[in-house]
FIGUFI-917103 format. One record per atom (N, C-alpha, C): residue number from 1; residue in one letter; atom name; x, y, z. Coordinates in Angstrom, 3 decimals, always signed. Example, Ala and Ser with C-alpha at 12.3 -4.5 7.8 and 13.67 -1.06 7.14 Angstrom:
BEGIN
   resi   resn   name          X          Y          Z
      1      A      N    +13.190     -5.690     +7.800
      1      A     CA    +12.300     -4.500     +7.800
      1      A      C    +13.200     -3.300     +7.800
      2      S      N    +12.850     -2.250     +7.080
      2      S     CA    +13.670     -1.060     +7.140
      2      S      C    +12.900     +0.030     +7.870
END
This chain:
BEGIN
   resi   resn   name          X          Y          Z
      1      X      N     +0.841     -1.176     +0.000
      1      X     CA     +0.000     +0.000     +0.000
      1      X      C     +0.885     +1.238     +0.000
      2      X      N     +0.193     +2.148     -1.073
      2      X     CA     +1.006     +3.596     -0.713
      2      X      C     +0.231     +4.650     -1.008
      3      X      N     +0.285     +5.293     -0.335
      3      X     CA     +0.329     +6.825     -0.734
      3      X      C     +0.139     +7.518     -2.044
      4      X      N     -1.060     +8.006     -3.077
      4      X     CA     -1.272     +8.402     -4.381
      4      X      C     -0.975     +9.771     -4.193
      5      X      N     -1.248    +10.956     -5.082
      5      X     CA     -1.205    +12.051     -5.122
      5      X      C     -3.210    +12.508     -5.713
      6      X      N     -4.109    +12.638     -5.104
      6      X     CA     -5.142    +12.702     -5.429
      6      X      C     -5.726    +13.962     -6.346
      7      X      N     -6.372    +13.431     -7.342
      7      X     CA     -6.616    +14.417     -8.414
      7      X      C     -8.101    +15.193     -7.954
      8      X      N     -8.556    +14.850     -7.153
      8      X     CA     -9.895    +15.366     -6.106
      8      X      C     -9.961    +15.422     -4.948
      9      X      N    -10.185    +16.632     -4.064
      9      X     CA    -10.341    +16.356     -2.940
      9      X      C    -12.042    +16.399     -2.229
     10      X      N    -11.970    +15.180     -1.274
     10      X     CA    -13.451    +15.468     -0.349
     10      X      C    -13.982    +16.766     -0.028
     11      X      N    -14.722    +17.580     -0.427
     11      X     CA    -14.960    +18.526     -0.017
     11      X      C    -15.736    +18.540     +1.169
     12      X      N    -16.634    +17.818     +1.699
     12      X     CA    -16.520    +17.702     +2.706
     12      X      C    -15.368    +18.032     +4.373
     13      X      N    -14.474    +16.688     +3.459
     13      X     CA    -13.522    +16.644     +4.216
     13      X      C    -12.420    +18.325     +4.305
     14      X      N    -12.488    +18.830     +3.124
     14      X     CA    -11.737    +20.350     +3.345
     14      X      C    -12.759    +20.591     +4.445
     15      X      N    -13.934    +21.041     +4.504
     15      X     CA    -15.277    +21.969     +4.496
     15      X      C    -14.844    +21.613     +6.359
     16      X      N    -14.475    +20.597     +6.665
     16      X     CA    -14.554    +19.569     +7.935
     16      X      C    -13.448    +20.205     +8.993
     17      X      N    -12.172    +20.399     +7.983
     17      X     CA    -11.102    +21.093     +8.496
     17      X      C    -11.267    +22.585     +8.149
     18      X      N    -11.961    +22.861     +8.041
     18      X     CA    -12.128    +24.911     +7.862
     18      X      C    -11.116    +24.917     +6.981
     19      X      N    -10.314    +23.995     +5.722
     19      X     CA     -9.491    +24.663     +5.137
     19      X      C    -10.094    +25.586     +3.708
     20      X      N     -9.341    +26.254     +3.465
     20      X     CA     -9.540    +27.408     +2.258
     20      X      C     -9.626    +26.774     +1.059
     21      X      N     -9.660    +27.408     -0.145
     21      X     CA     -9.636    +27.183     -1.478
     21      X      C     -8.277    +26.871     -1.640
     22      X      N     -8.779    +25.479     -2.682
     22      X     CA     -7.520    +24.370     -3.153
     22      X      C     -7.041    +25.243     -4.343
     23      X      N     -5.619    +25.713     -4.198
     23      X     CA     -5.252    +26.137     -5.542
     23      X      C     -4.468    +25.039     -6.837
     24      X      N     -4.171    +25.191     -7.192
     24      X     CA     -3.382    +24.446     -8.543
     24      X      C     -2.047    +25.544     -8.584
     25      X      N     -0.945    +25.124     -8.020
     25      X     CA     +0.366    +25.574     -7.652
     25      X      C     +1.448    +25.435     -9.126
     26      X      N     +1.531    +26.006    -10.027
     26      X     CA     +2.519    +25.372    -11.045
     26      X      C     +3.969    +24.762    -10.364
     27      X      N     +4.946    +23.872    -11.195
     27      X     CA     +5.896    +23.498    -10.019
     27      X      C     +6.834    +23.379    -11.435
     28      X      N     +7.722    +24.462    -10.570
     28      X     CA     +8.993    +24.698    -11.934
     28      X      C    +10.427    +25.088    -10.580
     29      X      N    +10.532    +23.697    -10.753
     29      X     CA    +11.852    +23.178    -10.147
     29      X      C    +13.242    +23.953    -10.134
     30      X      N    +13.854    +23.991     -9.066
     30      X     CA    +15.221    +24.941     -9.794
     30      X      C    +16.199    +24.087     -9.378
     31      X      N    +17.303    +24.640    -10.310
     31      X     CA    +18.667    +23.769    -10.326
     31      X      C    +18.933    +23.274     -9.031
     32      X      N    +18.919    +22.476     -8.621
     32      X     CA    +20.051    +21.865     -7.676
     32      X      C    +19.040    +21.558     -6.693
     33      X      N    +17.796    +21.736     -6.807
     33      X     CA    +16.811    +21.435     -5.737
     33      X      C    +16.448    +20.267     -5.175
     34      X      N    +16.158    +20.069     -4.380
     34      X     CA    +16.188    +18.724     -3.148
     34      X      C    +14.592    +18.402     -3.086
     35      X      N    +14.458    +17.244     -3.926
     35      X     CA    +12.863    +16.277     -2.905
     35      X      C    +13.033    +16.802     -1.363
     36      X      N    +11.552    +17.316     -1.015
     36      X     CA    +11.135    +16.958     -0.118
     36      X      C    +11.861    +18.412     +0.937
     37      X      N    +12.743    +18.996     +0.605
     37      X     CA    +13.716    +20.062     +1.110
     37      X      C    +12.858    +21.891     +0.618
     38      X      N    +11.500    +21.288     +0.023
     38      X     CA    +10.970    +22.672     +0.163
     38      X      C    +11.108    +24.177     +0.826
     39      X      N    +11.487    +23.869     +2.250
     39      X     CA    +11.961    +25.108     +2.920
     39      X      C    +12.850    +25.905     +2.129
     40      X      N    +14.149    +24.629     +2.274
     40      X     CA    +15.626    +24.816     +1.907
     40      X      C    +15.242    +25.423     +0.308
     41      X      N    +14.456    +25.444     -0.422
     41      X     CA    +14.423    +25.375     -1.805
     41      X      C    +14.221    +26.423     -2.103
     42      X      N    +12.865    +26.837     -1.214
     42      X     CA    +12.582    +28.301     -1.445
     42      X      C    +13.377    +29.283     -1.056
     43      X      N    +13.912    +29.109     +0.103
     43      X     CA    +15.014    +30.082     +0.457
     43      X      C    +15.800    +29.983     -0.304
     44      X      N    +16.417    +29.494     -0.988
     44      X     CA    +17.289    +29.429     -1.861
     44      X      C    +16.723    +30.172     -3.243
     45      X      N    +15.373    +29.800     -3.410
     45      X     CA    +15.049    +30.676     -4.618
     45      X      C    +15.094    +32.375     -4.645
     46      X      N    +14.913    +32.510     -3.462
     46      X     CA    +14.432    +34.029     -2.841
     46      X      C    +16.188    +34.653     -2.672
     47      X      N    +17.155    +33.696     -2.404
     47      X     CA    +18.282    +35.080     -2.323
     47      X      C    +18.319    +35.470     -3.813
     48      X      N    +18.137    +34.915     -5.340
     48      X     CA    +18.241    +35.448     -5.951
     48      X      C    +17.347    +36.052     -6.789
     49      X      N    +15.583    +36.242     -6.345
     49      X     CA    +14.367    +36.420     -6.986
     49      X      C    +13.470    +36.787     -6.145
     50      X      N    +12.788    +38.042     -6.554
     50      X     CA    +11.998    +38.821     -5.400
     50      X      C    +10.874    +37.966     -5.113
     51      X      N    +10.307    +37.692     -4.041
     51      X     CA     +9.167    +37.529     -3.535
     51      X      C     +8.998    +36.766     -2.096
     52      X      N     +8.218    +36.190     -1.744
     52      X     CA     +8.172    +35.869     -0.348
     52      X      C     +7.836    +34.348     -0.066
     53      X      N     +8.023    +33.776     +1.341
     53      X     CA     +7.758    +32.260     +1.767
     53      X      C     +6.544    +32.528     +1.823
     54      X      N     +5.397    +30.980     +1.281
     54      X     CA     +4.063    +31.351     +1.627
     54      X      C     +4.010    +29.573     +1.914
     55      X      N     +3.488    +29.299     +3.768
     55      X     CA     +3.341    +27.962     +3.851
     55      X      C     +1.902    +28.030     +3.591
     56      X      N     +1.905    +26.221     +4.121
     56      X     CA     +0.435    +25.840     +3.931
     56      X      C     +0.583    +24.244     +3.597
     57      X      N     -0.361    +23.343     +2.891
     57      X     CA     -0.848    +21.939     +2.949
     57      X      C     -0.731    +21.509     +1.296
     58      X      N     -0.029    +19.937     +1.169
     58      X     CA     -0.317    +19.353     -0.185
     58      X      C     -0.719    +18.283     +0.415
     59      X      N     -1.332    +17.478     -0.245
     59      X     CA     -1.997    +16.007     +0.081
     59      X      C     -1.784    +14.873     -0.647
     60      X      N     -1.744    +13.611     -0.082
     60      X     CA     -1.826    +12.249     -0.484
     60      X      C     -3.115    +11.740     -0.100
     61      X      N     -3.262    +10.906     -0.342
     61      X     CA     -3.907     +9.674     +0.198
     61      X      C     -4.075     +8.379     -0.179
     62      X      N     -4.566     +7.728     +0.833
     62      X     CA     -3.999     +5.926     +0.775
     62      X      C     -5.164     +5.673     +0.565
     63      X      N     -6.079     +4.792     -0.964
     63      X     CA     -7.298     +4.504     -1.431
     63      X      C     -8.636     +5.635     -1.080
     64      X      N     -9.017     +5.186     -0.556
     64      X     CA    -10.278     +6.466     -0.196
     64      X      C    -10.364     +6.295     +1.617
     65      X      N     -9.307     +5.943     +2.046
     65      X     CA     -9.692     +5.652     +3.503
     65      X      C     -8.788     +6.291     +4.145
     66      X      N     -7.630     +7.520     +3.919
     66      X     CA     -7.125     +8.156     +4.590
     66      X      C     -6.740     +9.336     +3.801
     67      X      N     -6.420    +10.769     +4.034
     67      X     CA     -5.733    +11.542     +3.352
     67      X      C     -4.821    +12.315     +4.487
     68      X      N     -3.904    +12.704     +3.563
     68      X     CA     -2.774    +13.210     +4.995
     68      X      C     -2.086    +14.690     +3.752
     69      X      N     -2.337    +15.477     +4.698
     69      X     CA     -1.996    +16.786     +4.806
     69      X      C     -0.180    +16.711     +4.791
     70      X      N     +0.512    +17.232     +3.654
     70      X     CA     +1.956    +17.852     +4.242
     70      X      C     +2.415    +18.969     +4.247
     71      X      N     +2.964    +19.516     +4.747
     71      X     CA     +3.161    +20.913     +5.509
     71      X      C     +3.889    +21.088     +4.065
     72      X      N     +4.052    +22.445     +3.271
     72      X     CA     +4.447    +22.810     +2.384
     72      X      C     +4.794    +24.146     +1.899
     73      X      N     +5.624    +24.263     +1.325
     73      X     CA     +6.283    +25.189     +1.159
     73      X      C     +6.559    +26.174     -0.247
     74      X      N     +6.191    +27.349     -0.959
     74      X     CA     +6.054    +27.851     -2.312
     74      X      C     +6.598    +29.282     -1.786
     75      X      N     +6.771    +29.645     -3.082
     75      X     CA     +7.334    +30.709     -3.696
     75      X      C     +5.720    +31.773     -3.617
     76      X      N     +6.167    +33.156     -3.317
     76      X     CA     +4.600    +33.819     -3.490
     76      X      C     +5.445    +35.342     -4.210
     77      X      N     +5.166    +35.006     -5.463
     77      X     CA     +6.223    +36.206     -5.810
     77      X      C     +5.081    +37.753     -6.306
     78      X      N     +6.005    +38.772     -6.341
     78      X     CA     +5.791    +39.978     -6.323
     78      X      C     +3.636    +40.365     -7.090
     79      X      N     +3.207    +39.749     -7.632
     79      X     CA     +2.295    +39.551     -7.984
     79      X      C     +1.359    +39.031     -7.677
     80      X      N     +1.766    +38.336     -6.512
     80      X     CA     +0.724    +37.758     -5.854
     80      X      C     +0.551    +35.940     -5.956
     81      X      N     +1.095    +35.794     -6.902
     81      X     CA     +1.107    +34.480     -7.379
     81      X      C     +2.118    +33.244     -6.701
     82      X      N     +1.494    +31.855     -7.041
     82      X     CA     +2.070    +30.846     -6.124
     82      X      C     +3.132    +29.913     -7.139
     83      X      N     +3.968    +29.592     -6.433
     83      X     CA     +5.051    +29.146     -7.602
     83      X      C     +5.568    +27.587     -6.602
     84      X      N     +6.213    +26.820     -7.080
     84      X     CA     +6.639    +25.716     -5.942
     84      X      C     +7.741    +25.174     -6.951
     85      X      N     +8.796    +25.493     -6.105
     85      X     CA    +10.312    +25.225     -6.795
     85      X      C    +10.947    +24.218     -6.187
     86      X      N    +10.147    +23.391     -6.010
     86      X     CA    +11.071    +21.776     -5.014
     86      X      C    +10.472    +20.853     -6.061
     87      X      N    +11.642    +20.102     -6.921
     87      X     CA    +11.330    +19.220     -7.676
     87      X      C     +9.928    +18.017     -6.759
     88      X      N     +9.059    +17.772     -7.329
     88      X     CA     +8.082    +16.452     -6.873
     88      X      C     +8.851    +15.340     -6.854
     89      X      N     +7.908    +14.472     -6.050
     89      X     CA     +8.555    +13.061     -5.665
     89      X      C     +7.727    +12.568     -7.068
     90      X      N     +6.466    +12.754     -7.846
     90      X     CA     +6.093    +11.739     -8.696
     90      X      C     +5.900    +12.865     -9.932
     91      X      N     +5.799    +12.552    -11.302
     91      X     CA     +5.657    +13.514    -12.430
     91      X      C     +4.594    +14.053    -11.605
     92      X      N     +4.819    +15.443    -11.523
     92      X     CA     +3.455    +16.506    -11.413
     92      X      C     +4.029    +17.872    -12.089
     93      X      N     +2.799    +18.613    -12.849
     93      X     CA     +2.593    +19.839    -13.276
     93      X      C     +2.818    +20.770    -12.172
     94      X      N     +1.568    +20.371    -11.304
     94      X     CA     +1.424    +21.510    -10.130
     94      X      C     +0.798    +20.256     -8.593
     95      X      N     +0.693    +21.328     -7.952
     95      X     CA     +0.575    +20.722     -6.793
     95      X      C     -0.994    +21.415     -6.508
     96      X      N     -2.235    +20.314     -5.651
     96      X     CA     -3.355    +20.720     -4.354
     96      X      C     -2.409    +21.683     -3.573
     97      X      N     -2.675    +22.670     -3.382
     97      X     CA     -2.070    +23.675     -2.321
     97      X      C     -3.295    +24.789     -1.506
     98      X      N     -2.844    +24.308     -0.245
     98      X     CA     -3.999    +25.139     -0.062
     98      X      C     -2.878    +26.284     +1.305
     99      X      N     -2.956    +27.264     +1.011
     99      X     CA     -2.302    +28.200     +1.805
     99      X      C     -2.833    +28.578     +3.650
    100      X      N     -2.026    +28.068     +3.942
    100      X     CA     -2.270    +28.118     +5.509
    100      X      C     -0.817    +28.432     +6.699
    101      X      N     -0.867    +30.241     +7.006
    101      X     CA     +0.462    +30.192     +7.199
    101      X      C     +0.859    +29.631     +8.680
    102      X      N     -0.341    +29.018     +9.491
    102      X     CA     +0.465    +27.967    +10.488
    102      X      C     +0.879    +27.227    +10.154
    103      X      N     +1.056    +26.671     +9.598
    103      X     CA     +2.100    +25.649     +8.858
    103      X      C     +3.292    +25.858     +9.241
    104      X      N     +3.579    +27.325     +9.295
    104      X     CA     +5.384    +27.756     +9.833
    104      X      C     +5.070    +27.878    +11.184
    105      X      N     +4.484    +27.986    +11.850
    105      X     CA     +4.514    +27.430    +13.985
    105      X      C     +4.990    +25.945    +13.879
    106      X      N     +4.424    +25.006    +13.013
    106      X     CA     +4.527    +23.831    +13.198
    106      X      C     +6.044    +23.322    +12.610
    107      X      N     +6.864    +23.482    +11.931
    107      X     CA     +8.036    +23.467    +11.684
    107      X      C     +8.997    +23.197    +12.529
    108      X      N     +9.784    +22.125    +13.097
    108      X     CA    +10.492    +21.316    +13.830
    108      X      C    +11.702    +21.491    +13.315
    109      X      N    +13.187    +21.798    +13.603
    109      X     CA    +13.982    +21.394    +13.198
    109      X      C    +14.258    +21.471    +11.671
    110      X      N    +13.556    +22.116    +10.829
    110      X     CA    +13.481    +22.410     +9.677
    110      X      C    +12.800    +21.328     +8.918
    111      X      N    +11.469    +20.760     +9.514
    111      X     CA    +10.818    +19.522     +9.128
    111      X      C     +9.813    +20.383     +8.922
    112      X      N     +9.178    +20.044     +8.231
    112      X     CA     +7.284    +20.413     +8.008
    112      X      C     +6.947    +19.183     +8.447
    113      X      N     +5.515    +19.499     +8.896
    113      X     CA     +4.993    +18.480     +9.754
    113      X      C     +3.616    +17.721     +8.657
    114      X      N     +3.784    +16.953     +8.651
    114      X     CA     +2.255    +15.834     +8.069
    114      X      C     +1.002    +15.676     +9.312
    115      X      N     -0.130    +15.586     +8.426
    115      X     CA     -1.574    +14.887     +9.199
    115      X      C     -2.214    +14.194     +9.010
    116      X      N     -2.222    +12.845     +9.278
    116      X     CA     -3.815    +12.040     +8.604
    116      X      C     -4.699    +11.798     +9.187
    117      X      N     -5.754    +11.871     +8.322
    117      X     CA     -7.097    +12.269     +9.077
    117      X      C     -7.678    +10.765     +8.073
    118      X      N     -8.356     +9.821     +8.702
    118      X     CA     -9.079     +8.976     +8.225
    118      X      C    -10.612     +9.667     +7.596
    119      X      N    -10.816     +9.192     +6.756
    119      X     CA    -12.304     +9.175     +5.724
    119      X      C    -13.384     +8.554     +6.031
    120      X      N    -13.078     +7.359     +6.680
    120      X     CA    -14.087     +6.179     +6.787
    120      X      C    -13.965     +6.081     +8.577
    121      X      N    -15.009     +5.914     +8.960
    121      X     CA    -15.135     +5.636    +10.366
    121      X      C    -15.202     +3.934    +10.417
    122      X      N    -13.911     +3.751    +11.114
    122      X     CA    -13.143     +2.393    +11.657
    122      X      C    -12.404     +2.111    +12.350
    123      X      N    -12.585     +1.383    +13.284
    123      X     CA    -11.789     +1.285    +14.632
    123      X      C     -9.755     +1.099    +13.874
    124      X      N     -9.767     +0.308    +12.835
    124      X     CA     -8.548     -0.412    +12.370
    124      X      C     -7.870     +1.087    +11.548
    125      X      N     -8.781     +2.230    +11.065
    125      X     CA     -8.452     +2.556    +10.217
    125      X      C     -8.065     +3.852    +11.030
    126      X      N     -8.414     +4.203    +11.902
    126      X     CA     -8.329     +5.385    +13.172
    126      X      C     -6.877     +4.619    +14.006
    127      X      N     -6.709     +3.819    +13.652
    127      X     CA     -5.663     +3.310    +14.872
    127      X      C     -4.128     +3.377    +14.146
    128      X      N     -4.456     +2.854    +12.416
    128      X     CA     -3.103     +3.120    +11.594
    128      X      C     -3.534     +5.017    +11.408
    129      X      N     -3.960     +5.743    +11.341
    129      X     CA     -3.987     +7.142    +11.378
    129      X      C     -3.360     +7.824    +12.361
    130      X      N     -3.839     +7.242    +14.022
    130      X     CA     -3.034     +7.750    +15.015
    130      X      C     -1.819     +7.374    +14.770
    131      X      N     -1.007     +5.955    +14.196
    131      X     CA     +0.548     +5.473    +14.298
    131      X      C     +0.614     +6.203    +13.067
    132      X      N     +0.429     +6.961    +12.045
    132      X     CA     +0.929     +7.561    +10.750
    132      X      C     +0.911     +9.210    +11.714
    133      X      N     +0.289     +9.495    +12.595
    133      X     CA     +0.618    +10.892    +13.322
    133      X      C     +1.483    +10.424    +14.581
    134      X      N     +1.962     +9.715    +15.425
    134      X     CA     +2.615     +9.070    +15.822
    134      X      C     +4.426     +9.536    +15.133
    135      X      N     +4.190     +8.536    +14.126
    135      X     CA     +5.367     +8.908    +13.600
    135      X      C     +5.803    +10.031    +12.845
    136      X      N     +5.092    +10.788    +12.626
    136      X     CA     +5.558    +11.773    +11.788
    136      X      C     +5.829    +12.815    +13.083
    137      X      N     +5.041    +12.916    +14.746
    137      X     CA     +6.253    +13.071    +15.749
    137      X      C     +7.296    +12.944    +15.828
    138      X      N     +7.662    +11.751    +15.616
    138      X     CA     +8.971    +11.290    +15.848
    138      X      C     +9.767    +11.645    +14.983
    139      X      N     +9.029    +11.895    +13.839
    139      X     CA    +10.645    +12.320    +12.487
    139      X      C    +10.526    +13.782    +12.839
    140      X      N     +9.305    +14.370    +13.000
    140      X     CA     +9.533    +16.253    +13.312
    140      X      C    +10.985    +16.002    +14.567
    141      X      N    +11.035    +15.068    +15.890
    141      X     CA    +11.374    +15.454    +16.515
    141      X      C    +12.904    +14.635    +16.834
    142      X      N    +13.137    +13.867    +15.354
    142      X     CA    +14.405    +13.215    +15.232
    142      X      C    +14.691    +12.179    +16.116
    143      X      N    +13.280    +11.643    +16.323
    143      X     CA    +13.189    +10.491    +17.345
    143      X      C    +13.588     +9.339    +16.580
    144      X      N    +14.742     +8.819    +16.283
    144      X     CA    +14.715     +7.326    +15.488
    144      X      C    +14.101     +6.197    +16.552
    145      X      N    +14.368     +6.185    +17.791
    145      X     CA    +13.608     +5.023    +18.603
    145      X      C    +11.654     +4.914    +18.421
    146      X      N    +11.685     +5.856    +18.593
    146      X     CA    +10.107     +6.260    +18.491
    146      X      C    +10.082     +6.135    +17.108
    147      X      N    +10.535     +6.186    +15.602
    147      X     CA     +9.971     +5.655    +14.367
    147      X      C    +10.209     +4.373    +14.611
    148      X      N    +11.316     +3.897    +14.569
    148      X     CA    +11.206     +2.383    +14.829
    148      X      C     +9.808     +1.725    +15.697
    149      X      N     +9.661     +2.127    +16.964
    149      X     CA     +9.098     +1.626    +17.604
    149      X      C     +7.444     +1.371    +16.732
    150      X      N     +6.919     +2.758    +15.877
    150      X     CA     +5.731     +2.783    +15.386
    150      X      C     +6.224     +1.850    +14.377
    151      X      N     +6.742     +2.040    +13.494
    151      X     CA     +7.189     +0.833    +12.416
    151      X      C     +6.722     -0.379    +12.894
    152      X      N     +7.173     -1.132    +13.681
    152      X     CA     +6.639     -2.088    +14.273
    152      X      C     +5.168     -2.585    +14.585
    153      X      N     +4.759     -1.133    +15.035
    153      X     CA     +3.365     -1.003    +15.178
    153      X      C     +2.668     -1.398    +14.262
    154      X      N     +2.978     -0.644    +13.154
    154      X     CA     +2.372     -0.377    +11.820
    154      X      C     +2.290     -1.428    +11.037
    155      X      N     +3.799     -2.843    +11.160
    155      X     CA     +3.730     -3.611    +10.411
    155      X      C     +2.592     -4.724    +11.398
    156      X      N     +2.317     -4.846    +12.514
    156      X     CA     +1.930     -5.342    +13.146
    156      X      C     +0.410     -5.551    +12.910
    157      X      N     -0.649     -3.984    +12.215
    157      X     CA     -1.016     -3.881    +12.414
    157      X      C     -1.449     -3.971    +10.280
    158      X      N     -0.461     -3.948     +9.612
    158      X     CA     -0.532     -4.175     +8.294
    158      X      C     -1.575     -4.836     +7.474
    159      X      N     -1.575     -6.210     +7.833
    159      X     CA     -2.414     -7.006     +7.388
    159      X      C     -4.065     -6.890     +7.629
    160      X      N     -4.338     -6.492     +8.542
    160      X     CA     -5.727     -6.418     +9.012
    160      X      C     -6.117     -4.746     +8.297
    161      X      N     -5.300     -3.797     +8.406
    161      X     CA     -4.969     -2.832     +8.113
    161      X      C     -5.738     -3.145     +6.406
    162      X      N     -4.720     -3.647     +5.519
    162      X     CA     -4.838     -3.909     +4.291
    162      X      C     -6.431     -4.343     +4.132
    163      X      N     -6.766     -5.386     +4.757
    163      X     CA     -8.001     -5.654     +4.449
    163      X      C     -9.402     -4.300     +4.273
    164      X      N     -8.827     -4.139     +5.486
    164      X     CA     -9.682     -3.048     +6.019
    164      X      C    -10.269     -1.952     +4.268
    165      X      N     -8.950     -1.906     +4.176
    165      X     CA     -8.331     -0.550     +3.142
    165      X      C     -9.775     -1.371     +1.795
    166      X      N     -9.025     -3.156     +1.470
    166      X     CA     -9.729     -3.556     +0.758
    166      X      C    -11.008     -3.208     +0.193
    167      X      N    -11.627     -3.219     +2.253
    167      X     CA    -12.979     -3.570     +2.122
    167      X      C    -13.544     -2.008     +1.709
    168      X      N    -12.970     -1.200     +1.560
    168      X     CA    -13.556     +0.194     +1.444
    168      X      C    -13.343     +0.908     +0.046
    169      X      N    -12.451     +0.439     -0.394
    169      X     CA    -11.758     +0.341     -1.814
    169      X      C    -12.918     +0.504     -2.846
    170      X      N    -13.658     +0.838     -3.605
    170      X     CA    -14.446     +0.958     -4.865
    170      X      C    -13.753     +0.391     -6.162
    171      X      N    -14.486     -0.054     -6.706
    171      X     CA    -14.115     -0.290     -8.171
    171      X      C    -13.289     +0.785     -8.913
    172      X      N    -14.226     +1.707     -8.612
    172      X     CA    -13.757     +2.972     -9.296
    172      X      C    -12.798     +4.408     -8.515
    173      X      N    -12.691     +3.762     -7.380
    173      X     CA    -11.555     +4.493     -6.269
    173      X      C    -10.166     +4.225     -6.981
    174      X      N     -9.690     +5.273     -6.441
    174      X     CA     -8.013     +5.012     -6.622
    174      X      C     -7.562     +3.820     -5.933
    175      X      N     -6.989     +3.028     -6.335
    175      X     CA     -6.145     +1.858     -6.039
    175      X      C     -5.016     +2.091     -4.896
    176      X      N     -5.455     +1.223     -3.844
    176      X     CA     -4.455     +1.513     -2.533
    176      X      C     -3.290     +1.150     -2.504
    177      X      N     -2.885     +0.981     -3.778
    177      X     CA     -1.359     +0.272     -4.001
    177      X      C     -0.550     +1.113     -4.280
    178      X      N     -1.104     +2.713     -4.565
    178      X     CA     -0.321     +3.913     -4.891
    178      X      C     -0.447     +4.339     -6.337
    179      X      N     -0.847     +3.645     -7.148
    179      X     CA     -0.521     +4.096     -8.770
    179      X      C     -1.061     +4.749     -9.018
    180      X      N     -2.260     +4.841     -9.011
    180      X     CA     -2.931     +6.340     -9.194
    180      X      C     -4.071     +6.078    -10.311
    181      X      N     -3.917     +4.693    -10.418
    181      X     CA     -5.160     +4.158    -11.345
    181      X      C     -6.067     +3.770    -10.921
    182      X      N     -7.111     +3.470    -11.479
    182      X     CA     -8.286     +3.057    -10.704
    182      X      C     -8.278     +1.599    -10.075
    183      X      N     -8.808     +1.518     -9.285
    183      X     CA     -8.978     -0.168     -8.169
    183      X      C     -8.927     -1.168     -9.542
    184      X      N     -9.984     -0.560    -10.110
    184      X     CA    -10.493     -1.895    -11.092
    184      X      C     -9.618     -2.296    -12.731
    185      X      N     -8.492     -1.101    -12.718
    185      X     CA     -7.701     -1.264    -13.600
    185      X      C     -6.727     -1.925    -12.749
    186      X      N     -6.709     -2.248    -11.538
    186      X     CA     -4.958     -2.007    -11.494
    186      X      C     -4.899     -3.533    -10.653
    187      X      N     -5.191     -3.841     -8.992
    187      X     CA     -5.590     -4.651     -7.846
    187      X      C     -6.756     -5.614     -8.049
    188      X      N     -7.314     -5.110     -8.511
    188      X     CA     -8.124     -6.522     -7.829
    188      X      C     -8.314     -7.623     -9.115
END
């Protein structure tokens, strides 16, 4: 199971978290830029190009039964406009961005912080959500004992986990295996 990049979000689920309007972020990478090092990226864009840090949220989610918020980081240059210069982890144009500047309170050690919030009300599916916020403690706070320890958790808790994911899965849902295709093209 992994983690997709979702081409829709629950509106509900925004509506649920009081978050704002989802923008469409263009993402034009700059030389030498680091996965995942967004902070580092933008600052780096800004000593040589006017404009300002603007945090806030991009999203994944795992089939239709979890989505998780990551703390994120863009370019907001002189015009007003949103730019995101940290190469992506998967081909993307642009990024879900939704601008929220607590995002920079939450910043650890130069970590942005993640959230998952389960979709589906389930005892199995609320319990891998708390160990996916769990650990993303532990990496804000450079805890390697405490990731390990959830790791464990997590694999422990995998299999039943998976089913779970199964049983909630649609034909026509994104596929919990990560690809980004549909259930019924891809798993089952």
């Amino acid at each position: 199971m992994n983690y997709h990049i979702p081409t829709k979000l629950p509106k509900s689920f925004l509506d649920k978290l009081n978050l704002g309007l989802v923008l469409q972020v263009p993402i034009e990478p700059i030389e030498l830029g680091k996965q995942i090092y967004c902070l580092d990226n933008v600052k780096s864009y800004l000593t040589y190009n006017p404009g300002s840090i603007k945090y806030g949220w991009i999203f994944s989610a795992l089939g239709s039964v979890v989505i998780k918020l990551h703390g994120h980081v863009v370019v907001k240059d002189e015009s007003g406009a949103f730019l995101c210069v940290t190469p992506p982890e998967a081909p993307l144009d642009y990024h879900n961005f939704v601008p929220d500047d607590s995002v920079g309170d939450l910043v650890v050690n130069r970590r942005l912080p993640t959230r998952a919030f389960a979709l589906v009300d389930n005892k199995v599916v609320r319990q891998m959500v708390e160990l996916e916020n769990k650990s993303d403690q532990a990496r804000l706070n450079g805890d390697k004992f405490g990731l390990d320890k959830v790791y464990l958790e997590k694999k422990r808790l995998g299999a039943e986990f998976l089913g779970t994911v199964k049983k909630y899965t649609g034909r026509n849902d994104p596929c919990y295996c990560g690809s980004g295709k549909k259930n019924k093209q891809c798993c089952q």
